[in-house]
N, C-alpha and C positions, 0 to 999 in steps of 0.2 A: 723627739729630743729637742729641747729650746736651746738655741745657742747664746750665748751672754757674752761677745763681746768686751774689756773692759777699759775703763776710763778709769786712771786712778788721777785725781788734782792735787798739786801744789803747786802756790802761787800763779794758778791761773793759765797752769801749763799740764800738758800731758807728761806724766812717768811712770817709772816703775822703779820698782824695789828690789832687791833679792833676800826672801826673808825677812820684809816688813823692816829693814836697815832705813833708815835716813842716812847714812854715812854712806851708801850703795848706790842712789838714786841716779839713772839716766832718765835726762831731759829729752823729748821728742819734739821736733821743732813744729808738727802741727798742733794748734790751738784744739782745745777741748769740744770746741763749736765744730770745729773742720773736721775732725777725726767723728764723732755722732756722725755729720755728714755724709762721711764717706761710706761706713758702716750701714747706714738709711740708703746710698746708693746700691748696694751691692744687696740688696734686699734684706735686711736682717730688722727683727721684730723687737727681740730683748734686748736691754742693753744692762747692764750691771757698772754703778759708779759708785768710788770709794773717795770721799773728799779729807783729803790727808789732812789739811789745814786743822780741818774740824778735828779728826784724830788728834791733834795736836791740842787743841781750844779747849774741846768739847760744844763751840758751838756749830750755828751753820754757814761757815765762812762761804762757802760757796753757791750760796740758794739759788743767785743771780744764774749764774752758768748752767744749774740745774734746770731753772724755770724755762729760759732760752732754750735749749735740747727738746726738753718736750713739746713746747708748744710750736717750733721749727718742723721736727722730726716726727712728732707723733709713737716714741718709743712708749712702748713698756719698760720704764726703769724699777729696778730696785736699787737704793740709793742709803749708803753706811757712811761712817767714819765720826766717831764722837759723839754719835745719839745721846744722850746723858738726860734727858726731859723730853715729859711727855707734851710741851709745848714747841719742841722739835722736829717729833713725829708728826703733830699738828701740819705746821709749817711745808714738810715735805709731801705733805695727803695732799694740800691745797694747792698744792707747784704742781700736783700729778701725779706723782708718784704712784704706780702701782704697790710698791712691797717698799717699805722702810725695817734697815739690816741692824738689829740690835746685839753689840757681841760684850765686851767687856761688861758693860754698866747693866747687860741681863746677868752672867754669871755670878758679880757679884752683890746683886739683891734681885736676887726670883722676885720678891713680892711687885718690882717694879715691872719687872716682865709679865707678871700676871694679868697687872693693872692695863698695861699697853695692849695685850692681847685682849680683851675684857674693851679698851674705850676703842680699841679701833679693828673690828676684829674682821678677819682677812688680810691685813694688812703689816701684819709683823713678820720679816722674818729673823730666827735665831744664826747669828754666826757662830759656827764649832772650830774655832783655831786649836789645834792641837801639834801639840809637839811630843813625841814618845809616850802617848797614851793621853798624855796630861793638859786640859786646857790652859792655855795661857789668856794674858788680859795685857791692860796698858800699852795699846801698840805692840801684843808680843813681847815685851818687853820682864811679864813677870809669869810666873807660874804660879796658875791658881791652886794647887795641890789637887784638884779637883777631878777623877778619873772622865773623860766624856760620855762614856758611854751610863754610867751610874748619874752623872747631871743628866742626862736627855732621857731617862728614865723618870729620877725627879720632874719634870717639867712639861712633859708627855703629852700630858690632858689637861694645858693651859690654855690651849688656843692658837698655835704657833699655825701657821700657815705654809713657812717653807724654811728649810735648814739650809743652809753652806757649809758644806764640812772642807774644810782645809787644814792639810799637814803642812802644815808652818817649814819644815825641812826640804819642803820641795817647790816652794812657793821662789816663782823668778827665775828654779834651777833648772826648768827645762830637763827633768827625770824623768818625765811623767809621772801622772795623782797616784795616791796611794790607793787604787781600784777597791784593794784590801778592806782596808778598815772601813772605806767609804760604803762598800757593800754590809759591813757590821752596823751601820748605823743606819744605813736603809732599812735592817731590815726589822729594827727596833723603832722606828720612829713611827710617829702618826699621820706627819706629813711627807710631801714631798721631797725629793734631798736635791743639792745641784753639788755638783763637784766640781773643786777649787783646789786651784796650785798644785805647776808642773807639766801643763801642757806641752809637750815638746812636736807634736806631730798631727796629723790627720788620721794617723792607726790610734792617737787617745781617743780624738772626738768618737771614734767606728767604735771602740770595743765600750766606751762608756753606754752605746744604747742597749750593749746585752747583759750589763752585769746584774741590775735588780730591777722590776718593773717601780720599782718607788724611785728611781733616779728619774727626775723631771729633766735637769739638764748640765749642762756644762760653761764653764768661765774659761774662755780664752784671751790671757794676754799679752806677754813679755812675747811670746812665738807670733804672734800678729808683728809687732812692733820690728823686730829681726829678721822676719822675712823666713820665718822657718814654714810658717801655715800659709799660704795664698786665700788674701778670702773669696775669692773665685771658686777654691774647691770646696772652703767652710759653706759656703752659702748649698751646698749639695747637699749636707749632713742636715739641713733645715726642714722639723717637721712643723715647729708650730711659732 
């Protein structure tokens, strides 16, 4: 099971969201640099970063702090937030980046997701935001009318390299993931799945390694930040 860690940026600062809200945001007073750091201390390999700015731009407001991390830490990142150009993906291949997260601007034009899969291939992974079956886009913000499970059908045999499936509903609320559906989409996909939003404990990270052998790994955040997860004990659930 790969642990992922997260970093979510705006303005140069660590936070979090509840529910992808900007009206919700807690600021953490370690820097983006310090928090990798710490994370690199305690042994941890993946890191998973969401640069909200970019979500917000669509470009790469934060590449600087990206590049830093990696060449500092030596992480395996997978690194999202307003990919929108394949001159983007570019950008983030060249910083390091293991896995660049394509979520809104795949949903809505496959052809471009095809394309990315296709120029950079290993390299793409699909974000699955879902909220009551239905993918949303625009920062969560909009509903694509889109079922997920019928889009990841669609897109199957493009090239994708790893999924993130996140229930938008549970995301910052510390409910724990929706195990559920996440297992429906393991078991339909081609790739790997990692599951996102709702971490609330050290019994999610345990029961996330028996639920389908196609779950790669798990995103832990808002429970780092709170003090719910100690990563002392996270660093135990680390196999790869």
């Amino acid at each position: 099971m790969k642990i992922f860690p997260a970093i979510d940026i705006k303005d140069k600062k660590c936070v979090r969201l509840i529910k992808g809200d900007f009206d919700t945001k807690t600021e953490y007073e370690m820097s983006p640099i310090e928090q990798a750091g710490k994370y690199k201390d305690h042994g941890f390999k993946n890191l998973h970063i969401i640069d909200l700015d970019g979500a917000l731009t669509g470009e790469t407001v934060n590449i600087d702090i990206v590049k830093e991390i990696i060449s500092k830490f030596d992480f395996k990142i997978e690194i999202g937030g307003g990919v929108r150009k394949l001159e983007s993906i570019d950008k983030y291949i060249n910083a390091g980046a293991e896995k660049v997260i394509l979520g809104s601007s795949a949903i809505k034009d496959k052809n471009f997701l095809k394309e990315a899969c296709s120029k950079f291939p290993n390299k793409i992974a699909l974000g699955l935001d879902e909220k009551d079956g239905y993918l949303s886009v625009a920062g969560w913000k909009e509903n694509s009318n889109q079922l997920t499970l019928d889009f990841l059908k669609e897109v199957n045999d493009y090239g994708i390299s790893r999924l993130i499936y996140t229930d938008i509903n549970r995301d910052g609320m510390k409910t724990s993931p929706n195990f559920e559906e996440t297992a429906k989409v393991a078991e339909i996909s081609n790739c790997p799945v990692i599951i996102s939003g709702g971490v609330s404990s050290i019994d999610d990270v345990k029961k996330a390694k028996n639920i389908n052998k196609n779950i790669e790994g798990i995103i832990v955040g808002k429970a780092i930040y709170d003090g719910d997860i100690k990563l002392d004990e996270l660093t135990k659930e680390i196999d790869a």
